[in-house]
C-alpha positions in Angstrom: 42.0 132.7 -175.5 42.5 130.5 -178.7 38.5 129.5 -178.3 37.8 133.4 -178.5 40.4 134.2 -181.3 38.8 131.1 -183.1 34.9 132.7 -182.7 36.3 136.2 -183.8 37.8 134.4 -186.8 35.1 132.9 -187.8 32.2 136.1 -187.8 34.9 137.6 -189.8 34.9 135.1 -192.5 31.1 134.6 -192.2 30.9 138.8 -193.3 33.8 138.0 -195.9 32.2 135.3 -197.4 27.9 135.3 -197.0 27.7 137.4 -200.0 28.9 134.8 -202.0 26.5 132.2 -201.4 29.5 129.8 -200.8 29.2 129.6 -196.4 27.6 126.6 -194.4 26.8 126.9 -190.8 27.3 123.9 -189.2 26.2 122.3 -185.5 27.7 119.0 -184.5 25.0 116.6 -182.0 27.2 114.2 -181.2 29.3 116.2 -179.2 26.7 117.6 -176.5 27.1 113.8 -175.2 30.9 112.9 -175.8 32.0 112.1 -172.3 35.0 110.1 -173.5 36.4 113.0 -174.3 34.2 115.9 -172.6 31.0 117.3 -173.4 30.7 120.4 -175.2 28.3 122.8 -177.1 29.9 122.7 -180.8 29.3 124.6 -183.9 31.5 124.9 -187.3 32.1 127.3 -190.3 32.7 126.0 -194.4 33.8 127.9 -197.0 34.7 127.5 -200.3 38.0 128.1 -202.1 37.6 126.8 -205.2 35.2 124.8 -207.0 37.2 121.2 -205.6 38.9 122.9 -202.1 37.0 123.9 -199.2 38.0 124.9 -195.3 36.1 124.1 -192.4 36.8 125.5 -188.8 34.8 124.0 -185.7 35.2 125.2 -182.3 33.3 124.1 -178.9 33.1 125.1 -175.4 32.9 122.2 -172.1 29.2 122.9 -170.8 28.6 120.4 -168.4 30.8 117.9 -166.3 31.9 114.8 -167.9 30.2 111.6 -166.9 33.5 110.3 -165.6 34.9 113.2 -163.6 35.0 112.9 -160.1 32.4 115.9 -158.6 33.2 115.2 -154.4 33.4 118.7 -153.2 36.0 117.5 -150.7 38.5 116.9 -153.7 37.6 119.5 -156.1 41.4 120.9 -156.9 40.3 122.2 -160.1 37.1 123.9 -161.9 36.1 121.9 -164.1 36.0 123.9 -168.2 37.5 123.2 -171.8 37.0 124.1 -174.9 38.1 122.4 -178.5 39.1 123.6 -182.0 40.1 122.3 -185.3 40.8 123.7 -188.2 39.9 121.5 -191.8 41.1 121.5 -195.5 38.7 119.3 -197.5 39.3 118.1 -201.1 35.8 117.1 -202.8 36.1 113.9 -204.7 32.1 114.0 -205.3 31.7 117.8 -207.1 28.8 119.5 -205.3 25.9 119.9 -207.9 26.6 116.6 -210.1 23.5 114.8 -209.3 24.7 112.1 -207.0 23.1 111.7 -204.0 26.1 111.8 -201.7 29.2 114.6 -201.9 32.2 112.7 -201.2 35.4 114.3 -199.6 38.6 113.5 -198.3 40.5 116.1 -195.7 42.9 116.5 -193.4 42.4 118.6 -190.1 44.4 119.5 -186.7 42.7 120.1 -183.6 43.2 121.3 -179.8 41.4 120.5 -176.9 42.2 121.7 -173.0 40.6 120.0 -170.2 40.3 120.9 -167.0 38.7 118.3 -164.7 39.5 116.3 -161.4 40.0 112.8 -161.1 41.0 110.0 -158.5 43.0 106.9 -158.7 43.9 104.0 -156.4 47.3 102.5 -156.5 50.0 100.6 -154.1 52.2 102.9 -153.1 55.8 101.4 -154.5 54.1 98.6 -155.3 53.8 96.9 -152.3 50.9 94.4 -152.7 51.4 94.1 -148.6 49.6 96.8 -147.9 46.2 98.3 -148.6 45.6 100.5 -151.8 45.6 104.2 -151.4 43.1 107.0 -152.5 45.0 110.0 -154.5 42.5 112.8 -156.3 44.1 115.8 -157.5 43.3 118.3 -160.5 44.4 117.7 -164.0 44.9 120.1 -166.8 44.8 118.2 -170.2 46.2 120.0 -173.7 46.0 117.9 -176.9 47.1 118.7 -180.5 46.9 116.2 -182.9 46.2 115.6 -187.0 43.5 113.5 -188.9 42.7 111.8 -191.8 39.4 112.0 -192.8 37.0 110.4 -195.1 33.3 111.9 -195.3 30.1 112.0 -196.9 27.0 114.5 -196.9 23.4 114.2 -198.4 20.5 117.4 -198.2 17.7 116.2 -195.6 15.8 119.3 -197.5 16.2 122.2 -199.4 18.9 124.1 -197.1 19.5 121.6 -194.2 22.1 119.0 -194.9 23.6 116.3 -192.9 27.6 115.3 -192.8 29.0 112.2 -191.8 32.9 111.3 -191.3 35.6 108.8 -189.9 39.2 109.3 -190.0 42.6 108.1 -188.0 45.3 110.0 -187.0 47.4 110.7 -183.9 47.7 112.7 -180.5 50.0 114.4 -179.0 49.2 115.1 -174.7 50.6 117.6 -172.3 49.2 116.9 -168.8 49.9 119.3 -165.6 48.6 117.7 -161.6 47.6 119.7 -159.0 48.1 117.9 -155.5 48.9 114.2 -156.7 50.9 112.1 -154.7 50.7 109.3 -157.1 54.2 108.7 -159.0 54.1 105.9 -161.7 57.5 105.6 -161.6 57.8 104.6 -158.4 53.9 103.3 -157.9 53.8 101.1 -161.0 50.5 100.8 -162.4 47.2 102.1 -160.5 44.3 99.6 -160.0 42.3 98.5 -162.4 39.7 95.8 -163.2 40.4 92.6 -165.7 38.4 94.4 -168.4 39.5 97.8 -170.4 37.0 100.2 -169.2 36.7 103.9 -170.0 37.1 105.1 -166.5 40.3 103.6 -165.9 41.8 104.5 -169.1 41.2 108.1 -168.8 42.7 107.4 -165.1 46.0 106.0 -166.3 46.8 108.6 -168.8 45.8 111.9 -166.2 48.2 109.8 -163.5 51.0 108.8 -166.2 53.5 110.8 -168.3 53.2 114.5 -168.0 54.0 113.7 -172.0 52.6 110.9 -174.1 51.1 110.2 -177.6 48.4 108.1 -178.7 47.0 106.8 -182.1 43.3 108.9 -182.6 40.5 107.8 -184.0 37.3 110.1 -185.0 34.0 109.9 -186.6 30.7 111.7 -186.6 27.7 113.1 -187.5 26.9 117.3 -188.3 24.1 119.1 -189.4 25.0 122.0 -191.5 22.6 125.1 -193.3 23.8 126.8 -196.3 23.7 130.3 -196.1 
């Protein structure tokens, strides 16, 4: 619902504002192959508010399964979907039209993702490193809100085409929901891992852990944007 409210909100402010030559379409790469988070199909709207202020909304639908969900059809508790948006106030620091060769802007945004995906862990069940380690997959529904700070940059690749590049930090608030885990870190303790940090079991942790947690967030990436 908030990925179709988000759409809907942004034709209305693409008829609102085309006629003022001030809207840039935007259609971010990156994220077709983001499979630490999930991949999605994602596309943005700008608009000016002033000569200094502009807002940015960007909102993306899950098109494909992530690299690190777990497809068995004998453990499929969940479909697998998601979409993300995020909403962006930017302040220019570079004015658009002053000759330089990069725009400059600084900006703050908030953002929320839902993930729906499964997953499976192996753990010792109280601990006990006596016996052998147990299989658990179950379904996970993942919310996220969180803010950034953002730094960016854009420069024309032509006459209308223009390409944005940014990098912030921020934080992350998650809300995860299990379907059919037995798992309990409480009484569990940790699942297994290997002696290096890898992706995989990272994203495993946090779906099995706290049905609350918060993180520290970083983001940074690439868009290609037309002006209208």
């Amino acid at each position: 619902m908030k990925f179709i409210f988000t759409l809907l909100l942004g034709f209305i402010l693409l008829q609102s504002y085309s006629q003022k030559n001030n809207v840039a379409i935007y259609f971010c790469p990156l994220a077709l192959g983001d499979h630490v988070s999930f991949p999605t199909i994602q596309a943005g709207l700008a608009f000016t508010l002033s000569n200094k202020i502009s807002l940015y909304n960007e909102a993306g639908i899950k098109y494909k399964r992530g690299y690190y969900e777990k497809a068995d059809t004998d453990s499929n508790f969940t479909n697998s979907g998601g979409f993300k948006v995020k909403t962006e106030i930017r302040f220019l620091l570079t004015p658009e039209g002053s000759g330089k060769q990069f725009t400059r802007y600084a900006a703050v945004n908030a953002f929320f993702t839902q993930d729906h995906h499964n997953t499976e862990i192996e753990y010792l069940f109280k601990g006990d490193t006596s016996t052998p380690f147990k299989a658990d997959a179950f379904g996970v529904n993942k919310k996220v809100f969180g803010l950034n700070f953002v730094y960016g940059l854009s420069t024309s690749l032509s006459k209308k085409i223009f390409v944005d590049m940014y990098c912030g930090i921020g934080f992350r608030l998650r809300n995860i929901t299990t379907v059919n885990k037995e798992y309990n870190y409480k009484r569990d303790g940790d699942i297994r891992r290997p002696y290096d940090f890898t992706i995989d079991t990272h994203r495993q942790a946090v779906d099995a852990g706290p049905a609350h947690s918060n993180a520290p967030n970083l983001t940074l990436g690439i868009r290609l944007y037309c002006k209208l």
